[in-house]
C-alpha positions as CSV (number, residue, x, y, z in Angstrom):
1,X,-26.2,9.4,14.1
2,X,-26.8,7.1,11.3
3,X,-24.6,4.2,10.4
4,X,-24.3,5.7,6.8
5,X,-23.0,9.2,8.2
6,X,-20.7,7.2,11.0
7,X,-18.8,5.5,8.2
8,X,-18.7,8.6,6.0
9,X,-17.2,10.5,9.0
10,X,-14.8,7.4,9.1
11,X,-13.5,7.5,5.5
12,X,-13.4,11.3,5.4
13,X,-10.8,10.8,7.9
14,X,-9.3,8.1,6.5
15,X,-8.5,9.5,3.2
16,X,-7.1,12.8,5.0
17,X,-4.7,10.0,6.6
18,X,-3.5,8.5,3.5
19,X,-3.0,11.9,1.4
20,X,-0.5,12.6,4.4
21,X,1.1,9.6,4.8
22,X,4.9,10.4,4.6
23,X,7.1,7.7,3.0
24,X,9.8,7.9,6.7
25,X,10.6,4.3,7.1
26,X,10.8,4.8,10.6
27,X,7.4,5.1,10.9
28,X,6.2,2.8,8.1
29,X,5.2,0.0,10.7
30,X,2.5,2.8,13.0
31,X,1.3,3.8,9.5
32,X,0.1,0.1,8.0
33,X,-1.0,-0.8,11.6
34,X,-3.1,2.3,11.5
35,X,-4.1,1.8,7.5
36,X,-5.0,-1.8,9.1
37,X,-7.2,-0.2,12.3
38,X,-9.0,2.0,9.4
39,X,-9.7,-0.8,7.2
40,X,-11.1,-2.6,10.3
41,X,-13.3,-0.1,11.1
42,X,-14.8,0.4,8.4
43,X,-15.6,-2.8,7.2
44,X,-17.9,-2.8,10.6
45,X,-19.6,0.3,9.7
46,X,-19.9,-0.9,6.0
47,X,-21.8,-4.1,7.2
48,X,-23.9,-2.1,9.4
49,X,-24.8,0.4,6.2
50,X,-28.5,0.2,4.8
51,X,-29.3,1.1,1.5
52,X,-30.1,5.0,1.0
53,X,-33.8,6.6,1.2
54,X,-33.5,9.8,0.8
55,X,-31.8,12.4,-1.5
56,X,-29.3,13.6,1.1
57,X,-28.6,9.9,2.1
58,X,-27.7,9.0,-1.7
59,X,-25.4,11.7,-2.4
60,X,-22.8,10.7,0.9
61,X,-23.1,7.5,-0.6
62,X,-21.8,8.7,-4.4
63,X,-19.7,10.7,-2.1
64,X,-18.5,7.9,-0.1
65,X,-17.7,6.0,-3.4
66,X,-15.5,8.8,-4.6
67,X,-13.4,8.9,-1.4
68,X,-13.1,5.1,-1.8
69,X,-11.7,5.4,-5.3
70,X,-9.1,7.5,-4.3
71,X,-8.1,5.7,-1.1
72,X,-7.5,2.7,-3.2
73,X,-5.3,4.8,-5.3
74,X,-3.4,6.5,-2.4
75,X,-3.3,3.2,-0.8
76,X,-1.6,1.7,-4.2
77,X,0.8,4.6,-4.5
78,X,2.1,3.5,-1.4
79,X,2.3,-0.5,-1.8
80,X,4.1,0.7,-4.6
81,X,6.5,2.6,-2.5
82,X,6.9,0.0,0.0
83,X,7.4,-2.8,-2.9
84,X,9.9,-0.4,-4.4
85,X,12.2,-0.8,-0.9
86,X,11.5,-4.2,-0.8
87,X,13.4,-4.6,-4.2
88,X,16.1,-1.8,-3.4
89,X,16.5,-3.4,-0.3
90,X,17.0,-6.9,-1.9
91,X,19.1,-5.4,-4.9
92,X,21.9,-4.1,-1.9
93,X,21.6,-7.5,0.0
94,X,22.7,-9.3,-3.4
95,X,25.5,-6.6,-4.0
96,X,26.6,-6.9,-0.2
97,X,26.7,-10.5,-0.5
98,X,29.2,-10.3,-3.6
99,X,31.3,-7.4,-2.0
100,X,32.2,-10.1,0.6
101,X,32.2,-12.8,-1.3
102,X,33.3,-12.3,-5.2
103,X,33.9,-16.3,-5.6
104,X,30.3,-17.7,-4.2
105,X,28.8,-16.4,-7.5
106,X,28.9,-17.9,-10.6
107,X,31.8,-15.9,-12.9
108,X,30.1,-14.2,-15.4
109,X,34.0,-14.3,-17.7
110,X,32.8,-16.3,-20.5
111,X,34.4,-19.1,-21.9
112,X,36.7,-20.3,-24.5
113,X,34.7,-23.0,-26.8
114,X,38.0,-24.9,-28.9
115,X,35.9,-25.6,-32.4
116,X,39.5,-27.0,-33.7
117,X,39.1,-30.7,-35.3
């Protein structure tokens, strides 16, 4: 089996992996350690890659540029996700910290400026 057909075998999988990724935090650390393995794996079969010959050879390769696109866009869809918890998560730790705390913060009352002379 050729290197080029290893690799699209590889990211054929790959993307059927990311269009079911389910956003369970529980499980968020297997699924960017597997994202990770993919990536890995890939970039060895990608170095190994020579260019196309023939006709049959070219269109996996158009192919294979397709199924990157939309890895990419699967794979920002959920960096999004995961950014979007890191800021929800951050928001609550702020709120928590005032909840227990209501005089650490700076007061947000105002103040009274005297313009008398």
């Amino acid at each position: 089996m050729s290197s080029l057909q290893e690799l699209y075998d590889l990211t054929v999988e790959f993307h059927l992996f990311v269009q079911n990724v389910e956003n369970d935090h529980s499980k968020r650390e297997s699924t960017i350690e597997q994202v990770n393995d993919y990536i890995d794996r890939r970039q060895e079969f990608i170095s190994n890659v020579k260019e196309p010959t023939d006709l049959q050879e070219r269109k996996m390769a158009e192919e294979l540029i397709k199924l990157d696109k939309e890895i990419s866009l699967l794979l920002k869809g959920i960096l999004g996700d995961i950014k979007t918890d890191m800021l929800s998560l951050k928001s609550k730790k702020v709120k928590q910290n005032r909840y227990e705390n209501p005089y650490k913060a700076p007061l947000n009352d105002g103040m009274f400026f005297d313009k008398r002379n």
